[in-house]
Each structure stands twice: as C-alpha cells, then as structure tokens.
N, C-alpha and C positions, 0 to 999 in steps of 0.2 A: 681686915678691919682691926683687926686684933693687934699684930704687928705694927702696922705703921698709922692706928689712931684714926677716929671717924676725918678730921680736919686733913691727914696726910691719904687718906683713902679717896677723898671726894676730890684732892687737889687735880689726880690724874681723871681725864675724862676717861681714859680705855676702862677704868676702875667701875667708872657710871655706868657704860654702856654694860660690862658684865654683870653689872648688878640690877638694869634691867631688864637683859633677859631672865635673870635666874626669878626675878618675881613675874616676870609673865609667866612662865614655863609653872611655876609654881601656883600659880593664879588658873591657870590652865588644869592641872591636876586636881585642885581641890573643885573645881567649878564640877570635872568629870565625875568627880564624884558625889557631890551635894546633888548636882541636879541627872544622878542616874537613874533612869525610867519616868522621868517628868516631861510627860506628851508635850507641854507646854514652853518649856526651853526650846528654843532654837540654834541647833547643831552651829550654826553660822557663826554664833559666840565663838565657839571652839574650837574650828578652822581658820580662823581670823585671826587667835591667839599662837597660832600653828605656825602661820607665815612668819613670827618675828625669832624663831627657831634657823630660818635662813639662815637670817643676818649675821650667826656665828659668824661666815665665810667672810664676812668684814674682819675681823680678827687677821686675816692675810695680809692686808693693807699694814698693819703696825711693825710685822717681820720682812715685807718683801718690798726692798729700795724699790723696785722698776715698776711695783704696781703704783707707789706714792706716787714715784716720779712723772708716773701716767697721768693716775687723776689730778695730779696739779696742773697738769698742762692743760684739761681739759676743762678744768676751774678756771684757767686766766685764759683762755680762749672765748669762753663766753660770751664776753662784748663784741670781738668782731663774728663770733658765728650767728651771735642775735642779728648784726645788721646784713651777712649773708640770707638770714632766714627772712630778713626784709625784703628784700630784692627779690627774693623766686616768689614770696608771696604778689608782690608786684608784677612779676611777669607772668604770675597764674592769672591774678585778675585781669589783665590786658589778653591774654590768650581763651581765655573763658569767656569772653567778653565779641572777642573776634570769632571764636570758635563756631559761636550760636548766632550772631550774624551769619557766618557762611555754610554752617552747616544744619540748621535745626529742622530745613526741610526736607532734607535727605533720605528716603526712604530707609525702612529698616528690614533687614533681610534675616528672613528666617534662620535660626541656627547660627547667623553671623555674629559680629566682634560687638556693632552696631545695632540695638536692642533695645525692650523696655526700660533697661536698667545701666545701661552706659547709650548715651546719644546728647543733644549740645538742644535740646528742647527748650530748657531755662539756665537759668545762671547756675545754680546749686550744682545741677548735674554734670552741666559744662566744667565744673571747677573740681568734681571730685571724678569726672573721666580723667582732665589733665593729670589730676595728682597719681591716680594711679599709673598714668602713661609715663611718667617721670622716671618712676622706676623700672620702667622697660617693659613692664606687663603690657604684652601684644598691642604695644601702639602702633605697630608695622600692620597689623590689620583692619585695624580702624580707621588707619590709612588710607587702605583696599576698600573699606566698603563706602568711606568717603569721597570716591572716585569710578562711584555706579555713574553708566551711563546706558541710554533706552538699545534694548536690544531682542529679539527675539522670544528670549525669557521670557520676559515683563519684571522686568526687577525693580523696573521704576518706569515712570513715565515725564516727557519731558511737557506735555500739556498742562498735568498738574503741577509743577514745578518740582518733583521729586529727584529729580536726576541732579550732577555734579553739574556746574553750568563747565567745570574745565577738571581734568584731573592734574594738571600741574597745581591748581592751588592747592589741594588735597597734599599735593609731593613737599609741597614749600611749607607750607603751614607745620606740617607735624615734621618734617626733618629739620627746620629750625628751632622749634621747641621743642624738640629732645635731644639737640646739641646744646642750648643757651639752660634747659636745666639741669638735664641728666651728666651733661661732659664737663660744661664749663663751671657751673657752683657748683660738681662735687669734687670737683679740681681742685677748686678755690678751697673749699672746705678743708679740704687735704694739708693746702699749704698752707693755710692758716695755724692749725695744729703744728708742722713741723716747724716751723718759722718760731712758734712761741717757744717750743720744743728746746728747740737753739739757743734761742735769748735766755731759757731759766739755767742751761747749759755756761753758758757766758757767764750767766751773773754770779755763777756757783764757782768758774774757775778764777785760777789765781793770777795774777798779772806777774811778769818778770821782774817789777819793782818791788813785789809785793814778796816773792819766794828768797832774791837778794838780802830784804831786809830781815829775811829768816833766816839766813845764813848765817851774818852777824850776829843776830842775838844770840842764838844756838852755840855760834863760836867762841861766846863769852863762856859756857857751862861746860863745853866738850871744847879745853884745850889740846887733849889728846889727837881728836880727832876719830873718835872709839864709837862714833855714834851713838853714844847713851850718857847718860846723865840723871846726876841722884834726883832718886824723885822726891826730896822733900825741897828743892828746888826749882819742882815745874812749876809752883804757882807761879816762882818769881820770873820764870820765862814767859807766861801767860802775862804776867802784869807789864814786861817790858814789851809787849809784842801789841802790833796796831791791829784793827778787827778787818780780817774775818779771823785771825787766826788768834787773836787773845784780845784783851779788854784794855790797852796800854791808852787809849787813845778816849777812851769813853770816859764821858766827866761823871764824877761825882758815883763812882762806883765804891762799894761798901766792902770789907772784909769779907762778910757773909754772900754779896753774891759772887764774888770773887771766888771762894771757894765750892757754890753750887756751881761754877762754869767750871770750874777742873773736876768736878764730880761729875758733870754730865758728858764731860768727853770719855769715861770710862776708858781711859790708859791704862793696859794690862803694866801691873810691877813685876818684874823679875829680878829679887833677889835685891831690892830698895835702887834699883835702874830702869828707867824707862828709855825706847829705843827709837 
C-alpha cells in the first residue's frame, strides 16, 4: 500500500483479495482471543473464519497459465453445460416418472439394492434412486431385484401384484437410462469443454496474415536481421502493429495507454535490445 498508493493498491484485484484474507485471518485472531473462555460464543464463528484461509491456494490460479487456461474454459462452457444439465434433468423426470409406473409395486427384498430407502413408490424417491443410478452406484442390481419373479422363495407374489409382470422390461428400462445418462451426457459433457477448449485456443493463435505483417514491421527496426532491436523503439513497433499483437489499428488510443500496453508485456531489456 505503501509503495504503490491506496488508488494503485486497490486497482489490482489479486491486491483485494490478499487484503481480504489478511483481515479475516486477523479478524479471526482477535475474535480467539476476546471471546476466550465465553460459554456463550459459538466456536462456529471461528471455523467459518478458518475456511477463507483455504483460498490462499487461489493465489495458484494468477502464476499457473494451464490452471487460468482451465478455469476459463469452464467459464465459457457454462451455457451449453446449463443446457446439457437440462436435458438429463428432462430425461430424470420422464424415467422417474416411467420408473414408478412400472416399478412401485415390486416387492422389496430383504438386504437387496430395492429397499425402504431406494424403490420407485413416489416421484421424489423415483428421482433420487435414478440420480444416484447415473453414477453407476449399483444400478445393475436394482436391475435384479426389478426383475423378481414368484418362486419357491416367496419373494414375491404374483396374486398380489408384487412380481415383475416381465424382466426384459427391468433389462430395457435401466440399460437405456444408464446409457442415455451415464454414456451419452457425460460424453457430451466432455466434448463440450474440449471443443470450447479449442475455440479459446484458436482465438489466442495467430493467423499467417497476421505473423507476415510482423515480419515487416519488425523488418523496418532489425535491418540487420540480428533479431533484436533498441528498446526505446518498441513502443514505435507496438504502435505500427495491428492487435493482437500492438495497438496500431485501435482508434483513439492515448500516449499513456500506449505506454501501459509496453509495460504490461514485461519485455525483458538486455543491454537497451530486446529480442
């Protein structure tokens, strides 16, 4: 704060964010100790203050390209994974829905997969057996016990309607909805991410008209062909060059940001040449 002035302190957010943890963490401390031995505080304050101590490890995200480069993609991914996340809730509802039509009278067997606590009795239940079947938690047996039939046992009875009227529908039902959720949206899911992946990849690289017209201007400074060139001549490289790679082409640009854009490329000088 000292150095670079409350106004140049707050400009960088990384700036804000350390200066909020150091007052939680700070906030934290003094709390530990004001309310030391007071029955009446609740520790919960305190472990709550505890968690934004994590966050440090966001500090990685500002040194490491590939974590950025992650979480951007998983930023601009968003809209289509919201409408992938439409779709399986769609196919929950229509399988939760079919599920307890065909299965809500199905006997439940002791010790089996099919229970008080996963069976297709009402809609709720129907819909939070699927979701966890999505993820492969032993949908293969609730398969099997959806495909009781009357037997010696007594595991079910086909009088009271307890029994499977067929176990192929048992086989069709659950091996389509854990191919249409489990295979195919997390497929999609997949590609969605690499696909944007790609595109933020593209729009970052340079086109060969684009690297040509770097040639030239560069040619104008390095007649030599020495690859370097005085640096108190990059800005005028920067100014003659179209964006992404300089400001030549942007209207109404200023001295001053002109020269915050050569300062934020951080080009090491070697010996008043850059290379």
């Amino acid at each position: 704060v000292v150095g670079l002035g409350p106004r140049g302190y707050m400009r960088d957010r990384w700036n804000l964010f350390d200066a909020f943890l150091v007052v939680t963490s700070v906030g934290e401390i003094v709390l530990q100790v004001v309310t030391a031995g007071d029955p009446y505080f609740s520790p919960l304050v305190l472990r709550t203050l505890r968690v934004f101590r994590i966050m440090r490890m966001l500090r990685l995200v500002r040194w490491t390209t590939s974590i950025r480069t992650l979480l951007a993609t998983l930023f601009y991914s968003l809209p289509a994974l919201v409408n992938v996340a439409g779709l399986l809730l769609l196919l929950l509802f229509i399988y939760a829905v079919l599920g307890m039509n065909l299965f809500h009278a199905i006997a439940q067997q002791p010790g089996g997969f099919l229970n008080d606590d996963a069976n297709f009795t009402n809609f709720w239940r129907s819909f939070l057996l699927l979701f966890r079947s999505m993820t492969g938690e032993s949908w293969n047996g609730l398969m099997h016990d959806c495909m009781v039939q009357e037997d010696a046992r007594g595991r079910c009875s086909d009088e009271d309607g307890t029994c499977a009227d067929s176990p192929l529908i048992a086989i069709v039902y659950f091996f389509s909805f854990f191919l249409l959720s489990s295979v195919i949206c997390l497929n999609l899911v997949i590609a969605i991410i690499l696909q944007k992946k790609t595109d933020l990849s593209n729009e970052n690289a340079l086109s060969q008209q684009e690297m040509e017209h770097f040639q030239e201007v560069w040619s104008d400074f390095d007649r030599k062909g020495s690859y370097t060139m005085p640096t108190v001549h990059f800005a005028e490289l920067v100014w003659n060059l179209g964006a992404p790679l300089g400001l030549g082409n942007v209207e109404h640009v200023s001295r001053v940001e002109m020269l915050r854009f050569v300062d934020s490329v951080d080009l090491p000088d070697h010996n008043g040449l850059v290379h």
